[in-house]
Structure formats: structure tokens, C-alpha cells
C-alpha positions in Angstrom: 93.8 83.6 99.5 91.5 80.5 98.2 93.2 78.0 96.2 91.5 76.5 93.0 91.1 73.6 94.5 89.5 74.7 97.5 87.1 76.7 95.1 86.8 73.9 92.7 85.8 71.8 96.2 83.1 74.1 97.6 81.8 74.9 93.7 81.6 71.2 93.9 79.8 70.8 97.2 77.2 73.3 96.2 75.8 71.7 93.6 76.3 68.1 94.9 73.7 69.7 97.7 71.4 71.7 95.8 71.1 68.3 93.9 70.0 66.6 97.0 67.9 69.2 98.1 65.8 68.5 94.7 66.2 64.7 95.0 64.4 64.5 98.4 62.3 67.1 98.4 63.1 70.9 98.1 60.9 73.9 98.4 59.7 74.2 94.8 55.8 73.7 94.3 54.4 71.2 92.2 52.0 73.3 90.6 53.1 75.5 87.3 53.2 79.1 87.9 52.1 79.2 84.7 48.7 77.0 85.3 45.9 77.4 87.1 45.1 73.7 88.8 41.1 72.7 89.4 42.3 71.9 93.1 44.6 75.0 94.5 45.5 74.3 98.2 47.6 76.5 100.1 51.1 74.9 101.5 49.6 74.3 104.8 46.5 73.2 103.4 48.3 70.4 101.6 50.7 69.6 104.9 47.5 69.0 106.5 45.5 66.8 103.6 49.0 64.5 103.0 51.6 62.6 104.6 55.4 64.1 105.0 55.9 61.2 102.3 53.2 62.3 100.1 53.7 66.3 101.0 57.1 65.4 99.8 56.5 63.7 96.4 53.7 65.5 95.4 54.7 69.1 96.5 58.4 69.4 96.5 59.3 67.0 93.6 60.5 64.4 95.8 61.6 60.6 95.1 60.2 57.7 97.2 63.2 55.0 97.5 62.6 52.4 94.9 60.8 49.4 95.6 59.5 51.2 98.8 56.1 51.5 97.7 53.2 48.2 97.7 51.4 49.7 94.9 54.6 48.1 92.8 53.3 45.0 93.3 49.9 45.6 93.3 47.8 42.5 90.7 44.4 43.6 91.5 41.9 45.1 88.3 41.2 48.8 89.8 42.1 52.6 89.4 44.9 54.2 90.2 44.1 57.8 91.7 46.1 61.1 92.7 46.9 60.8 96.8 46.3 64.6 96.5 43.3 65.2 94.6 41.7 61.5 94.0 41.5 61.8 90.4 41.8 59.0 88.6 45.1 58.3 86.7 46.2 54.9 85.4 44.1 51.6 85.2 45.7 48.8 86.5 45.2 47.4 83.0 47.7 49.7 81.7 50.3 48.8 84.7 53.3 46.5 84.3 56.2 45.6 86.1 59.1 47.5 84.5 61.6 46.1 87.4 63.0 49.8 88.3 61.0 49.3 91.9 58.6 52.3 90.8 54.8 51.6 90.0 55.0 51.4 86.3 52.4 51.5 83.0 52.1 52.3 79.5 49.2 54.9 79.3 47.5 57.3 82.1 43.7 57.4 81.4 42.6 60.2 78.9 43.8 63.9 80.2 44.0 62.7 84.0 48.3 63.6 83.4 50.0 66.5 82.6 53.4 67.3 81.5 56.9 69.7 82.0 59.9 69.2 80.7 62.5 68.8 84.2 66.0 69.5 83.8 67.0 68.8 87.7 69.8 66.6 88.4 72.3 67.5 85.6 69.8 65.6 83.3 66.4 66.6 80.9 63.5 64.6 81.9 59.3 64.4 81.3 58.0 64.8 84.3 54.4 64.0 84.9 51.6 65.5 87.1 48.3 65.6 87.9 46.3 67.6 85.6 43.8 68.5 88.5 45.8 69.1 91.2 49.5 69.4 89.2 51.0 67.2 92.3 53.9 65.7 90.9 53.7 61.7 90.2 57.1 61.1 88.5 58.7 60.5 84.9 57.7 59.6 81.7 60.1 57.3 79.7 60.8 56.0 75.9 61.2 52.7 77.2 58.1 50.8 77.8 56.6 48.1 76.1 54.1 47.9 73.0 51.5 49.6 72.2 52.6 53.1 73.2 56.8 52.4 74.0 56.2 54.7 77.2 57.1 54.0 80.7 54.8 56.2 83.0 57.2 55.9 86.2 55.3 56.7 89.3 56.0 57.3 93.1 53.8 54.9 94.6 53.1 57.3 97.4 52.2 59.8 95.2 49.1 57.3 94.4 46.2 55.8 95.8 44.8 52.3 94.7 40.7 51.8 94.0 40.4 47.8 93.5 37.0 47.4 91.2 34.2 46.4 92.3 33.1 42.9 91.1 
């Protein structure tokens, strides 16, 4: 016969790795089931179009490791796009460096974002995704600076920089 602690132990251990599992990348799509995205892949369409980093983040709901990406400390004036889809998301004149080692900014360009409310982790969150593909990019905060108070955090892998053209 179990004992509650050996129950209370594997309880434990199951959702310790199911969190995991949804930290670095499960098996859930990106997409809504509800939505019907502009760009609709199949799974091994999108294997083949990204990166296991960006298949990852964008498909599974994965987490680059903070302060991983370049696009962090990218200065430049330029666009930042999907990785999936190439649609354009944030200008760098909306980026800032909110020191969490994520790509950061205050305002996505008009309808490029969508979002879903993710309750993963033992925790409610905004996530954010592409409104053209619906690849996820990462979370929106109530913490950013003035003029909107958001903090669009974004997986730098789950973007692509466009420097302008002068």
C-alpha cells in the first residue's frame, strides 16, 4: 500500500514535469483552435521553414534562456518581424531595454499582435502572438514605461531584425 507521502511525492513530480514540458517546449500548437491564421503551415511544414529554437518558441510555447538572444541589444532604427511569417511587429522605436534579458518594447505596430490569456506554470499571463501566423512571441506586462505602461516581452528567436534603409 502507497503512503501519503509517496503519493504526495509522485503528485508532486507530475506537475513539477508537465511544468517543464510547457517551459521548454511541449506539444501544444501556437495557433488558436479557435482562429483561423492568414499563414497555416502544417507541423512539418513549420519543422522545415524554422530552427529547433524557433520551431520551439514559436510552435510549442517555448522560452529562449534570458539574455540568449542579440536582438536584446540590438540599437539599430529598423523592424522587428515574425521569424515564422515575416510580418512586421515592433519598431525598434518602440524597443527598450527592460533589463529582464528578453527583447523588450512598449507598443507592437497596429494589429501585427494578437492575444490569449495563458494560465501555464501555476500563474495567469497575456501571452502574445502573431496575428498572421499566431506563432507565439512571448508576454505582455503592466510594467513598462510611459506612454502605454506595457512591457511587450519577446523571445528574441521568435523574431527577425530589418535595419532601415537610410
Amino acid at each position: 500500500m502507497l503512503s501519503r507521502r509517496a503519493i504526495l511525492l509522485a503528485g508532486t513530480a507530475a506537475v513539477g514535469a508537465g511544468a517543464m514540458i510547457r517551459l521548454f517546449g511541449g506539444t501544444s500548437q501556437a495557433t488558436s483552435k479557435d482562429k483561423a491564421f492568414e499563414v497555416n503551415l502544417s507541423d512539418a511544414e513549420w519543422r522545415a521553414r524554422l530552427t529547433p529554437e524557433q520551431y520551439a518558441v514559436l510552435r510549442t510555447h517555448g522560452t529562449e534562456r534570458a539574455g540568449s538572444s542579440p536582438l536584446g541589444r540590438e540599437k539599430r532604427p529598423g523592424i522587428f518581424h515574425c521569424a515564422g511569417c515575416d510580418q512586421p511587429l515592433f519598431s525598434s522605436e518602440a524597443k527598450f531595454d527592460s533589463g529582464t534579458g528578453w527583447p523588450s518594447f512598449f507598443r507592437p505596430l497596429d494589429g501585427a499582435v494578437g492575444t490569449t490569456i495563458d494560465r501555464s506554470l501555476f500563474m495567469t499571463r497575456t501571452e502574445v502572438h502573431c496575428s498572421r501566423c499566431g506563432g507565439h512571441l512571448g508576454h505582455v506586462f503592466e510594467d513598462g514605461p510611459p506612454p502605454t505602461g506595457l512591457r511587450y516581452c519577446m523571445n528574441g528567436v521568435a523574431l527577425k531584425f530589418v535595419p532601415a534603409t537610410t
